[in-house]
MARTOR-823650 format. One record per residue: x, y, z negated of N, C-alpha, C in turn. Coordinates in steps of 0.02 Angstrom, whole numbers, padded with zeros to 5 digits, always signed. Example, Ala and Ser with C-alpha at 12.3 -4.5 7.8 and 13.67 -1.06 7.14 Angstrom:
2
+00660-00284-00390+00615-00225-00390+00660-00165-00390+00642-00112-00354+00684-00053-00357+00645+00002-00394
//
This chain:
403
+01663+00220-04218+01704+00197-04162+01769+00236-04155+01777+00298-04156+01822+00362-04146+01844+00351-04239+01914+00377-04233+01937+00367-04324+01964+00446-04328+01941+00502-04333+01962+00564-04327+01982+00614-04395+01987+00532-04447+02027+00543-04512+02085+00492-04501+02118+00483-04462+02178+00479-04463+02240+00502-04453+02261+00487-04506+02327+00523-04521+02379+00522-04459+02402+00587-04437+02439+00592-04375+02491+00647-04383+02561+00614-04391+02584+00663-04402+02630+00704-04362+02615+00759-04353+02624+00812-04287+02717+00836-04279+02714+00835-04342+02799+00857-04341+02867+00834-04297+02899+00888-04268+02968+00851-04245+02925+00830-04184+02861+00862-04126+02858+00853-04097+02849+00918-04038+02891+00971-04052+02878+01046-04040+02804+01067-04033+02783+01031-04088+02712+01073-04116+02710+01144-04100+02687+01198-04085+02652+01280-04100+02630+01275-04193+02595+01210-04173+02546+01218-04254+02577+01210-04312+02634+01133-04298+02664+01124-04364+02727+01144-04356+02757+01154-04298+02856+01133-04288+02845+01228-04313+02812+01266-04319+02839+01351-04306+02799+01379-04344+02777+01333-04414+02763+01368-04467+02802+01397-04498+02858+01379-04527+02930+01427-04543+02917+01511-04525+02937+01488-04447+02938+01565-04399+02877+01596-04419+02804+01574-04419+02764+01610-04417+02718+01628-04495+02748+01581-04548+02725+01599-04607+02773+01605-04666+02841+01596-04645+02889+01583-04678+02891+01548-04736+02866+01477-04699+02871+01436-04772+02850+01376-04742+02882+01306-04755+02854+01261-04706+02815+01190-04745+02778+01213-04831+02760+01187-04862+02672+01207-04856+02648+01215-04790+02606+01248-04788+02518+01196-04758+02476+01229-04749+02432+01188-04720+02405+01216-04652+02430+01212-04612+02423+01253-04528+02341+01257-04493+02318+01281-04513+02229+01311-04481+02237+01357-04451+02277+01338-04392+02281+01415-04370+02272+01391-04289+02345+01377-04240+02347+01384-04159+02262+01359-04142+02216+01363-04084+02170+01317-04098+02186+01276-04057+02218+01202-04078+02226+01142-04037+02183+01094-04105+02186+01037-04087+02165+00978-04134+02212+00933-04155+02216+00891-04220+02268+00857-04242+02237+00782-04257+02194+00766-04191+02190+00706-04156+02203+00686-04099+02216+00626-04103+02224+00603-04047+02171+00609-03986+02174+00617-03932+02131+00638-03855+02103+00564-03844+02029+00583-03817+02009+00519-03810+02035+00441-03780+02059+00397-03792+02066+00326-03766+02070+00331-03695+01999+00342-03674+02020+00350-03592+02059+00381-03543+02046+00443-03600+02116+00476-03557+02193+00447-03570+02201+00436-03635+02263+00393-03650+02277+00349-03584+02233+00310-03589+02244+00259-03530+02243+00274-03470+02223+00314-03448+02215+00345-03384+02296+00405-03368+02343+00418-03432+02385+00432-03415+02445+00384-03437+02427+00319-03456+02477+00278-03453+02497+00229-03379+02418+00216-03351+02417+00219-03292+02458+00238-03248+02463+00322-03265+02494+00371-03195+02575+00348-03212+02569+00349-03277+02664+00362-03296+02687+00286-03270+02650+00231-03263+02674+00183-03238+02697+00173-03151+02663+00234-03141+02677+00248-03055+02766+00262-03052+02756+00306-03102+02834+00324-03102+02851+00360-03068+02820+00390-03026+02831+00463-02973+02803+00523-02998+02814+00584-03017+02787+00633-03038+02809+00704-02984+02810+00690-02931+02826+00725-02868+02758+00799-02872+02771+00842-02833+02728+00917-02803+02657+00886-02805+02614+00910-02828+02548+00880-02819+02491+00928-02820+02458+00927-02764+02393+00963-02742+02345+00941-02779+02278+01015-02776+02220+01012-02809+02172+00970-02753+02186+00901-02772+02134+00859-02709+02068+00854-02752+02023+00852-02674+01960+00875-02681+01933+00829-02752+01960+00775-02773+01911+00716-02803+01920+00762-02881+01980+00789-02902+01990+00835-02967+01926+00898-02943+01909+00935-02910+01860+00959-02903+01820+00947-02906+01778+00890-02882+01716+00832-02872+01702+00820-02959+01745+00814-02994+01725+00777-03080+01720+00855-03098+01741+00905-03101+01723+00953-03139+01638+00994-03114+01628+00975-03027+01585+00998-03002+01513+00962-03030+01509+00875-03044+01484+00850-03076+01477+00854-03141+01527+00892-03188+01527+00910-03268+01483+00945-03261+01492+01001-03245+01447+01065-03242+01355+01045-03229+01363+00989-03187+01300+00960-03171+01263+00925-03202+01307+00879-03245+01298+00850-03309+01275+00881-03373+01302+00925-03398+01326+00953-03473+01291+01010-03483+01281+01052-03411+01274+01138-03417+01203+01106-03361+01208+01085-03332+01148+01083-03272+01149+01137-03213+01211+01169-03207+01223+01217-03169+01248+01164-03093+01226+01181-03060+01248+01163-02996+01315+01207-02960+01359+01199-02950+01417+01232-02922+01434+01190-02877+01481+01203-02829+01530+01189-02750+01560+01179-02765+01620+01124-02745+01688+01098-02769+01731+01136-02717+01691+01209-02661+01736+01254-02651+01746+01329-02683+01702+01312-02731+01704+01379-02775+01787+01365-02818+01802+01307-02849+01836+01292-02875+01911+01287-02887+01954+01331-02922+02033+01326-02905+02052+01313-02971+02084+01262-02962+02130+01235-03011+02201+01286-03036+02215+01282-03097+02255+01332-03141+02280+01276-03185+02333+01341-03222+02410+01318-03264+02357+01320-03330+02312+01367-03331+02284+01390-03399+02230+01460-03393+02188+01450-03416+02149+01480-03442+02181+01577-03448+02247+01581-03493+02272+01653-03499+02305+01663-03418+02314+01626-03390+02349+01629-03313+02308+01641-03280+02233+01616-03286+02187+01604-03238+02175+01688-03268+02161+01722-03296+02138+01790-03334+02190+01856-03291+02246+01850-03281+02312+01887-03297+02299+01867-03196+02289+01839-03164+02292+01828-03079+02218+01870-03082+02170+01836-03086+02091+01885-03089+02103+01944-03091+02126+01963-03118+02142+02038-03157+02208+02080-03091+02245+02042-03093+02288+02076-03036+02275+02066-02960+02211+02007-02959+02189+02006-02875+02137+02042-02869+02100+02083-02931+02041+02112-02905+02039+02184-02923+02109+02216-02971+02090+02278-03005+02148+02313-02980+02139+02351-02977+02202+02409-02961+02252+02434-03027+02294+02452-03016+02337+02485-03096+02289+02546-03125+02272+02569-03171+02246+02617-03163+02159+02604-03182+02143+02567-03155+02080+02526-03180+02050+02534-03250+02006+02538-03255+01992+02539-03330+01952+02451-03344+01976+02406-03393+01947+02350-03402+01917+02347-03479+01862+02336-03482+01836+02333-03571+01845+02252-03573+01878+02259-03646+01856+02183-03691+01809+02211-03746+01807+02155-03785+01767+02166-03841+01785+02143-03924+01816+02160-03954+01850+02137-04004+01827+02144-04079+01834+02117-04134+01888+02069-04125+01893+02014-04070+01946+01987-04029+01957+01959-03993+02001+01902-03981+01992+01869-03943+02059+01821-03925+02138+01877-03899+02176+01861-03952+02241+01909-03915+02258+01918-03841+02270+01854-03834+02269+01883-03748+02248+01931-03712+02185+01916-03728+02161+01991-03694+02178+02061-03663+02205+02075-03730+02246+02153-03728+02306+02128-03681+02353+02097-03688+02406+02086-03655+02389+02094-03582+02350+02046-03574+02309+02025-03501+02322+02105-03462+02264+02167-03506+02239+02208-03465+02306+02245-03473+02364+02255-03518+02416+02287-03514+02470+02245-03454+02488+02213-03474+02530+02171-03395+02524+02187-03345+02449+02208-03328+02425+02228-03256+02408+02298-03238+02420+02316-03300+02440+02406-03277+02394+02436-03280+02310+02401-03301+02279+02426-03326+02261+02455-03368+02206+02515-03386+02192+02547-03459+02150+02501-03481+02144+02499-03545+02104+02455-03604+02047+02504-03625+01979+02473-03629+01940+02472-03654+01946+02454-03713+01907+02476-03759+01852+02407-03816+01792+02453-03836+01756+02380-03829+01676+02403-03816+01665+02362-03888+01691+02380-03969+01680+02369-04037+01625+02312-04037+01642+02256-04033+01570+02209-04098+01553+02233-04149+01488+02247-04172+01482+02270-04235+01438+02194-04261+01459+02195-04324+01438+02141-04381+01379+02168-04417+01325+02125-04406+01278+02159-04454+01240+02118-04489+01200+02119-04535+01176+02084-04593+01103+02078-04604+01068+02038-04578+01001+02008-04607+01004+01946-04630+00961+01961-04690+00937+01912-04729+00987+01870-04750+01027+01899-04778+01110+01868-04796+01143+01843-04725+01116+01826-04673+01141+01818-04638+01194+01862-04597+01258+01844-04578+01299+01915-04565+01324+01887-04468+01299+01901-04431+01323+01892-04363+01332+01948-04336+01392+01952-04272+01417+02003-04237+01384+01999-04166+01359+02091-04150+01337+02082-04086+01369+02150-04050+01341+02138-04007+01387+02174-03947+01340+02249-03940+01372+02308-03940+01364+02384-03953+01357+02388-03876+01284+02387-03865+01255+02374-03792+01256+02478-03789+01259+02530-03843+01254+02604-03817+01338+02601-03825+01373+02586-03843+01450+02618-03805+01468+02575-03772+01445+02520-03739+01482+02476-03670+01443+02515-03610+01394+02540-03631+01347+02561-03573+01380+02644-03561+01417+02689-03623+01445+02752-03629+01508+02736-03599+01537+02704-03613+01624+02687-03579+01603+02677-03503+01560+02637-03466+01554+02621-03425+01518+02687-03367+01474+02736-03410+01465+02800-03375+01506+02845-03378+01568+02843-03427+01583+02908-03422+01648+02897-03418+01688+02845-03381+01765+02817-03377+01751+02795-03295+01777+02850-03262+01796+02824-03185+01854+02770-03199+01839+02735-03160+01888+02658-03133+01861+02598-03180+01816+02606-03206+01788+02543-03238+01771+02496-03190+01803+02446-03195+01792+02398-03156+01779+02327-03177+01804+02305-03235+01815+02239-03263+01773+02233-03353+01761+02173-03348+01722+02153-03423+01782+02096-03439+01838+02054-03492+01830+02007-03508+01782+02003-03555+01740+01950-03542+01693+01927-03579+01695+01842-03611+01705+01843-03700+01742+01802-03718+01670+01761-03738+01650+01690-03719+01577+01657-03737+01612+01572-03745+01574+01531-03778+01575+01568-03831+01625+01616-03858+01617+01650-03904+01662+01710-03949+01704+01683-03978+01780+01700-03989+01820+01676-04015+01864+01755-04025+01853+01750-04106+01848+01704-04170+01779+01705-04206+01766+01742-04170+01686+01773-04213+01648+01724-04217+01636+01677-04171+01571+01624-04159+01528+01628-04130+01524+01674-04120+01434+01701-04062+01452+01643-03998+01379+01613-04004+01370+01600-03931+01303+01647-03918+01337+01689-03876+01256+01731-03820+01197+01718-03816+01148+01744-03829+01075+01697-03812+01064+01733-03736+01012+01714-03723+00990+01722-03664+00971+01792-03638+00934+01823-03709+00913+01877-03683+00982+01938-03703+01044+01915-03729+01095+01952-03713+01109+01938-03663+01148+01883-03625+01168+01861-03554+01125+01909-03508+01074+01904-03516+01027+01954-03468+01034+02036-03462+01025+02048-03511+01057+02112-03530+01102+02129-03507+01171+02102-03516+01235+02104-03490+01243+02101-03431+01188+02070-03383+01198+02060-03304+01163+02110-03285+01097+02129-03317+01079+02182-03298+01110+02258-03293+01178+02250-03348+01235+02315-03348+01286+02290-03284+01301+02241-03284+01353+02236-03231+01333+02258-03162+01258+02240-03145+01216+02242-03087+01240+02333-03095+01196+02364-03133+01184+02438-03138+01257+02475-03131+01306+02439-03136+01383+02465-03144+01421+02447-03081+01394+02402-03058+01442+02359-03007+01498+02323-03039+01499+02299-03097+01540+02268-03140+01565+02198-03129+01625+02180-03113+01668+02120-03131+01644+02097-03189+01634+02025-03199+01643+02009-03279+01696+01924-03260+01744+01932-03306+01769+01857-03291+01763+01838-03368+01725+01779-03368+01709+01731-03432+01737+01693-03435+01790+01668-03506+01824+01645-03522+01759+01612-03564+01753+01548-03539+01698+01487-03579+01731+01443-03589+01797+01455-03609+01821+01368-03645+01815+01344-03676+01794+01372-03731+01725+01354-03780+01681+01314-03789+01645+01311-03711+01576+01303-03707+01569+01234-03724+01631+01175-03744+01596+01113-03766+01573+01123-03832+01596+01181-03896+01567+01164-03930+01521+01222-03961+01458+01198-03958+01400+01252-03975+01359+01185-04010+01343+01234-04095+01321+01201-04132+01236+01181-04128+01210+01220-04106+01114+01211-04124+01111+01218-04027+01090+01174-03997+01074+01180-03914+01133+01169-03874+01128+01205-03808+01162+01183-03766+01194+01277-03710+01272+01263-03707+01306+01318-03687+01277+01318-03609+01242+01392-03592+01215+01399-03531+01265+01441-03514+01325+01419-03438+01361+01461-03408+01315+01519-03379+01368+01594-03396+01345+01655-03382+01315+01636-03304+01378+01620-03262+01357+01605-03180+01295+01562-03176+01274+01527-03202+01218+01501-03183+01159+01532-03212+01156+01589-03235+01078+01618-03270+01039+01662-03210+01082+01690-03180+01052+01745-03119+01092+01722-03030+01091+01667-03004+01102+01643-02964+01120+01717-02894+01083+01755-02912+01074+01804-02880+01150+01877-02870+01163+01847-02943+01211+01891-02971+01282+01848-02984+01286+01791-02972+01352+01742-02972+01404+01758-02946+01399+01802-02891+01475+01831-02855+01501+01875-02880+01453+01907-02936+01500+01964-02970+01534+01911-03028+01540+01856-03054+01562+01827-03098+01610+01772-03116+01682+01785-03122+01732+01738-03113+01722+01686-03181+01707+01628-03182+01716+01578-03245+01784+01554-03240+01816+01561-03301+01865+01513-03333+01870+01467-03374+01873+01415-03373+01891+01356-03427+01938+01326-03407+01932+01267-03470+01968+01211-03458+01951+01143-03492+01967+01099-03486+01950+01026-03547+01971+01016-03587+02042+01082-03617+02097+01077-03639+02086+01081-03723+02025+01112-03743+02006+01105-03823+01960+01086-03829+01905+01039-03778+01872+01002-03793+01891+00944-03774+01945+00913-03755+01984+00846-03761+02071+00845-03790+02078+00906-03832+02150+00906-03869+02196+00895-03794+02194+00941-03735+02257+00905-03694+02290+00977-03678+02283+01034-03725+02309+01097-03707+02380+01072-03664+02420+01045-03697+02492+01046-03677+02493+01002-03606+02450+00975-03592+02438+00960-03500+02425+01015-03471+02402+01078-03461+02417+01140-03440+02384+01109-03369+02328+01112-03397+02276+01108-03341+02188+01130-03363+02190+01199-03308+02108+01229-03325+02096+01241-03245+02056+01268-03247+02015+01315-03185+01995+01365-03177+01968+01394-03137+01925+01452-03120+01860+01424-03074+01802+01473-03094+01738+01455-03028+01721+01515-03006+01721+01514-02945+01746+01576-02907+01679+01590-02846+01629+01612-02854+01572+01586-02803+01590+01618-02725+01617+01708-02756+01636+01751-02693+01688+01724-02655+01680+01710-02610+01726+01680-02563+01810+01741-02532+01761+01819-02536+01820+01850-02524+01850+01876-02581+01827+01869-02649+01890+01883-02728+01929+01816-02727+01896+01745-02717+01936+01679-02710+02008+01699-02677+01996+01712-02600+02043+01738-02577+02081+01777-02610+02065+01820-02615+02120+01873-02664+02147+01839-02741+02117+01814-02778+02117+01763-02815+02204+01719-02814+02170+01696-02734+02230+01650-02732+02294+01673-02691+02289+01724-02649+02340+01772-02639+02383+01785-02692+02355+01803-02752+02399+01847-02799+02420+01785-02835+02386+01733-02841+02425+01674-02875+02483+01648-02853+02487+01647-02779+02549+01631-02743+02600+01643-02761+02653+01607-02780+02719+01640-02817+02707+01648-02881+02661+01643-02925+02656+01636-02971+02615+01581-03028+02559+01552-02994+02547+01498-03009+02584+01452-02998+02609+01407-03063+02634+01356-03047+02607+01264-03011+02659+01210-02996+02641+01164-02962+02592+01148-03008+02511+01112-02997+02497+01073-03039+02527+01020-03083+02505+01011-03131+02532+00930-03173+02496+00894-03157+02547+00825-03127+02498+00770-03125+02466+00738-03172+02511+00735-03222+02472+00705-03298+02413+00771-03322+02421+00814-03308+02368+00853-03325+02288+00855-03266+02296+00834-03200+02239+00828-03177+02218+00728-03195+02263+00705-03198+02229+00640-03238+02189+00638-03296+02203+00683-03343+02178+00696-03413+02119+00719-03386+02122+00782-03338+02044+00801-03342+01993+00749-03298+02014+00718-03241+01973+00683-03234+01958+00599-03262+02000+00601-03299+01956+00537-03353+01915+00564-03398+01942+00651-03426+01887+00679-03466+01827+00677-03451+01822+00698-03396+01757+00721-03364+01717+00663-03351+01734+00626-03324+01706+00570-03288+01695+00506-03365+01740+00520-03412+01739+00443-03460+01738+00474-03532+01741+00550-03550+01761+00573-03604+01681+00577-03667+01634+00584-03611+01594+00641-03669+01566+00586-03725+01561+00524-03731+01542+00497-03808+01596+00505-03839+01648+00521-03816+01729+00531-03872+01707+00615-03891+01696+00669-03857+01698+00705-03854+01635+00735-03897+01564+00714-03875+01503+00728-03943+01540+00694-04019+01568+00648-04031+01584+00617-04084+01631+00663-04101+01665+00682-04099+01718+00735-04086+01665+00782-04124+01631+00827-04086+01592+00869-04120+01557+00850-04172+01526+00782-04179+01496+00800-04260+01549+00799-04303+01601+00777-04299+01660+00777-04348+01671+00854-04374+01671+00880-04316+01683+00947-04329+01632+00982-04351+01565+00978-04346+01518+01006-04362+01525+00997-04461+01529+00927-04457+01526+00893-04529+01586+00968-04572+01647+00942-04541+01680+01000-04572+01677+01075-04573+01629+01093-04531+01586+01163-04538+01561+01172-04597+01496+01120-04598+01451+01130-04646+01490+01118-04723+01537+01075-04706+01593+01083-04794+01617+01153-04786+01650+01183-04778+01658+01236-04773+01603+01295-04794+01545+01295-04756+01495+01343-04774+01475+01323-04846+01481+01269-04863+01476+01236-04918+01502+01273-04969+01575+01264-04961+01613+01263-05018+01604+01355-05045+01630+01376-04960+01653+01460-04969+01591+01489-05020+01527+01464-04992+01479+01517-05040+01525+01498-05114+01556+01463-05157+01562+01460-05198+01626+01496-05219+01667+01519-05183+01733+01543-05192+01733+01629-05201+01734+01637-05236+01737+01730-05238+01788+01770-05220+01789+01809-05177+01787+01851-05123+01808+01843-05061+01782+01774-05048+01779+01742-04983+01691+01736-04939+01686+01763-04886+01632+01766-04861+01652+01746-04800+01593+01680-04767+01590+01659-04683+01541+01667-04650+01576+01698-04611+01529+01708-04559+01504+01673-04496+01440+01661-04514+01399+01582-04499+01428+01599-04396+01441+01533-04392+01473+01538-04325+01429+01472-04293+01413+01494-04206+01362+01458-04179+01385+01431-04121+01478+01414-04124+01500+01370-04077+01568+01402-04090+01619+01353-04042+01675+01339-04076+01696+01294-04117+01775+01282-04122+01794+01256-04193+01827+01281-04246+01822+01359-04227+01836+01410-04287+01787+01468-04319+01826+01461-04394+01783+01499-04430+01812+01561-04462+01779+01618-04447+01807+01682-04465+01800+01677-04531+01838+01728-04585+01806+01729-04656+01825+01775-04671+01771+01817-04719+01796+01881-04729+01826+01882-04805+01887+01949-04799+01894+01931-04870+01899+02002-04906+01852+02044-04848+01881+02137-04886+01851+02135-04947+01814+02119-04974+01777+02120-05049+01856+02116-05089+01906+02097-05073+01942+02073-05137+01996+02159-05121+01961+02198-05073+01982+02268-05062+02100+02268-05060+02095+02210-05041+02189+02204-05011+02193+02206-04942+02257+02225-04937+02287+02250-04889+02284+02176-04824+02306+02180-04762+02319+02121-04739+02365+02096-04778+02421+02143-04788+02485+02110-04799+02487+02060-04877+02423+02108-04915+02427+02075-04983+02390+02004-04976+02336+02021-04933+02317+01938-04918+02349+01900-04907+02406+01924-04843+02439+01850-04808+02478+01849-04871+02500+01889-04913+02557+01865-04958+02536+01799-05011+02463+01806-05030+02409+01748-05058+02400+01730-05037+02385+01707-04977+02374+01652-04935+02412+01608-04940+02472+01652-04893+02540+01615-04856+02583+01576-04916+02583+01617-04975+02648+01598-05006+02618+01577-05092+02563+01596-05089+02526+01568-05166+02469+01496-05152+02424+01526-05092+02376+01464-05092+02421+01395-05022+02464+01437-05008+02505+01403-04945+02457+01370-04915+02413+01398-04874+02358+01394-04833+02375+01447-04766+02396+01400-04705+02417+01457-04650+02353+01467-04610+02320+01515-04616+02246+01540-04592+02281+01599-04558+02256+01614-04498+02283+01658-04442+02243+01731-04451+02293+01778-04457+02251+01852-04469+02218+01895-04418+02162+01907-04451+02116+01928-04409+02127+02011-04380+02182+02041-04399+02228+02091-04366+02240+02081-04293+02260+01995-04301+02300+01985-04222+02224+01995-04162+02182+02003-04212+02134+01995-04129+02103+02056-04124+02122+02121-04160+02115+02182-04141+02094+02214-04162+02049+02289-04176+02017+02307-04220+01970+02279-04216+01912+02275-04308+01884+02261-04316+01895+02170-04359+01956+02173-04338+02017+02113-04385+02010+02111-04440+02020+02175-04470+02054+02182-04512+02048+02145-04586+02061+02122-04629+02025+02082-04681+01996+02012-04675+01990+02014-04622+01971+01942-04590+02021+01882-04567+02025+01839-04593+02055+01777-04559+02019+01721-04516+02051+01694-04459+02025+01636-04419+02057+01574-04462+02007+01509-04473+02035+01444-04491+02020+01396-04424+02050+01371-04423+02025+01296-04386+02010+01241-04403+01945+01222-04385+01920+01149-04404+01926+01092-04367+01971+01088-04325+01990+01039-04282+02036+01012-04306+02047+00955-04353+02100+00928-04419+02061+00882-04442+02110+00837-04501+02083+00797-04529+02036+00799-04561+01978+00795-04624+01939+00833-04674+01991+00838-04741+02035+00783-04739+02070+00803-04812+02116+00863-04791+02147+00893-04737+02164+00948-04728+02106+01017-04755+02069+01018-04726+02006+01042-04716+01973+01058-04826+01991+00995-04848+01974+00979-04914+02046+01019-04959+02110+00988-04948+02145+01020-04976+02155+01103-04978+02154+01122-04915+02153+01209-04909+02095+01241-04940+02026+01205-04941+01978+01232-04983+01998+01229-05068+02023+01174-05082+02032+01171-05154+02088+01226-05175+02136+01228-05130+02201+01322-05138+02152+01364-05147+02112+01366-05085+02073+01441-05090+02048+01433-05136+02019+01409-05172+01971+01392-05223+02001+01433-05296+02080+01395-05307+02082+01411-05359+02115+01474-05368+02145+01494-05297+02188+01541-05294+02130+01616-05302+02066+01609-05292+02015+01666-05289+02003+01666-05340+01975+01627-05393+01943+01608-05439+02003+01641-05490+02045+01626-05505+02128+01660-05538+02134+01729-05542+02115+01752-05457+02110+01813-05451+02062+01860-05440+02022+01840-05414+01959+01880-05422+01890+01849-05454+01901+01816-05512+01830+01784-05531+01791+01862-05550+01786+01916-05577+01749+01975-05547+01692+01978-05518+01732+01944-05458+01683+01925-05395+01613+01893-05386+01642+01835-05437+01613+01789-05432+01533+01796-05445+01531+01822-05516+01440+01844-05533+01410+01876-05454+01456+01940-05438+01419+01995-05375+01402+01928-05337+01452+01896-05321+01423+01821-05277+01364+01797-05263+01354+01793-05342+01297+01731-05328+01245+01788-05357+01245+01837-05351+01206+01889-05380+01175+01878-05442+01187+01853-05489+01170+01855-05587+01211+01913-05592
//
């Protein structure tokens, strides 16, 4: 029904992904797996639902009315089974806005805030902007049974947090981006049980949460009902319906007196809503999700090519990821520099894969791809990597497959 191999071409439309490959890889003969947006078209209904508005022809100041609250209060009810208030709820420019106000309505300068990295960049910025000190509470990657997943160093988040007066804040990135972790349960628990023992903030950035591959994404706020006021959620619909550039997310805010503060500090700095952007989300919400599961097996499909192919490419290793639509890959076995990678990447396999430097220590050697693209995108960049490893490190290749 959905055609999510069609050819769409992005250019000459101030793309991030395609118009500022030049700037960002210096070379514009490239294959862009990198910003994470999608290079399909947003579901039908929303289409229509913002051809609709543009036929009004007024695009005047426009309030967060209750009924844009009401469809996300029902998502959550739908999708997650979490029950929430459509007065917990404040509408935002974005997700990094919604992070960067949290952060300056609830922490003091001086504050100590942990992330956990590798990370989404923002992050760091976030806790520097606001005059806070930075944490990082290290993911460590570890390895059973060939299997290689990253988990969270529960003895130095618990050491930073005893022995650093002004700890106050967790961002907590779920799902994980770039890594892939989605949380299980008996981490989530864990983690509330440190925040409880700390008096800890955590604001969760779950924009993610439409796509988790094996089950279903359980919001942090809804696991300990008990413990919900210590916990600001952020999302948006914005990469699980391609409408980033409508610049429309949220926050769920249960405490009634951080809300306040919340929206104090937004004042003057949050901008007017978009009207085309609360249209998008509520046709999402309300008309999106068979566009939106279809959506995901597409993407799943191009996962599993991927896990596919990489075992075969030498000195490329992935790391099996359990939501999201990106895939980390490691490439220190081929023992180069970042710089010598991006120089193979960028300018030999001309494959623009985003370096895993930018998201902090623990980067290093690692690149993020994106699978939100066509599959012959998806197909062509595998066949570069392919030959461009194989050229250069066949070596590898036996340790690979272990003969």
């Amino acid at each position: 029904m959905y055609n999510f191999d069609k050819k769409i071409d992005r250019r000459g439309t101030s793309s991030v992904k395609w118009d500022k490959v030049d700037e960002i890889f210096n070379r514009e003969d490239i294959i862009p797996l990198w910003v994470a947006d999608s290079d399909w078209e947003t579901a039908p209904e929303i289409k229509e639902s913002i051809k609709a508005r543009v036929d009004h022809g007024v695009f005047g100041y426009t309030f967060p009315a209750e009924e844009y609250k009401n469809v996300i209060v029902d998502w959550y009810q739908k999708r997650y089974n979490w029950e929430i208030k459509s007065d917990w709820v404040v509408l935002l420019s974005g997700v990094v806005p919604g992070i960067n106000i949290a952060l300056k309505a609830l922490t003091r300068p001086g504050d100590s805030v942990i992330i956990q990295p590798p990370v989404y960049y923002p992050f760091f910025s976030a806790v520097k902007n606001n005059g806070n000190i930075l944490l990082e509470n290290q993911l460590v990657l570890k390895e059973e049974k060939g299997n290689k997943k990253y988990e969270i160093d529960w003895e130095d988040l618990e050491d930073k947090l005893e022995n650093n007066l002004g700890v106050s804040t967790l961002i907590f990135c779920y799902p994980h981006n770039p890594v892939g972790r989605v949380w299980q349960l008996d981490e989530l628990n864990k983690l509330l049980d440190i925040a409880e023992k700390y008096n800890l903030l955590i604001i969760s950035d779950e924009i993610h949460a439409d796509f988790v591959y094996d089950g279903q994404h359980q919001p942090l706020g809804s696991i300990r009902p008990e413990l919900s006021d210590r916990i600001i959620t952020i999302s948006a619909p914005s990469k699980s319906f391609n409408i980033a550039g409508l610049a429309t997310a949220y926050a769920i805010i249960p405490d009634s007196n951080y809300q306040k503060k919340f929206n104090e500090s937004a004042d003057g700095i949050q901008p007017a809503l978009n009207p085309l952007g609360l249209t998008a989300l509520k046709a999402a919400y309300q008309d999106g999700e068979e566009w939106l599961d279809s959506q995901n097996k597409y993407i799943e499909e191009n996962y599993q090519l991927v896990q596919d192919r990489v075992i075969e490419i030498p000195g490329i290793e992935m790391i099996n990821s359990e939501g999201t639509y990106l895939v980390w890959l490691d490439f220190r076995k081929t023992r180069l520099s970042d710089q010598e990678l991006k120089d193979l990447l960028f300018h030999e396999a001309k494959v623009g894969l985003e370096p895993g430097h930018w998201f902090g220590k623990g980067g290093e050697g690692f690149f993020r791809m994106n699978l939100a693209t066509q599959r012959y995108n998806i197909e062509e960049a595998l066949n570069r990597l392919e030959k461009l490893m194989i050229n250069r490190f066949s070596d590898l290749k036996e340790d690979k497959n272990g003969s």
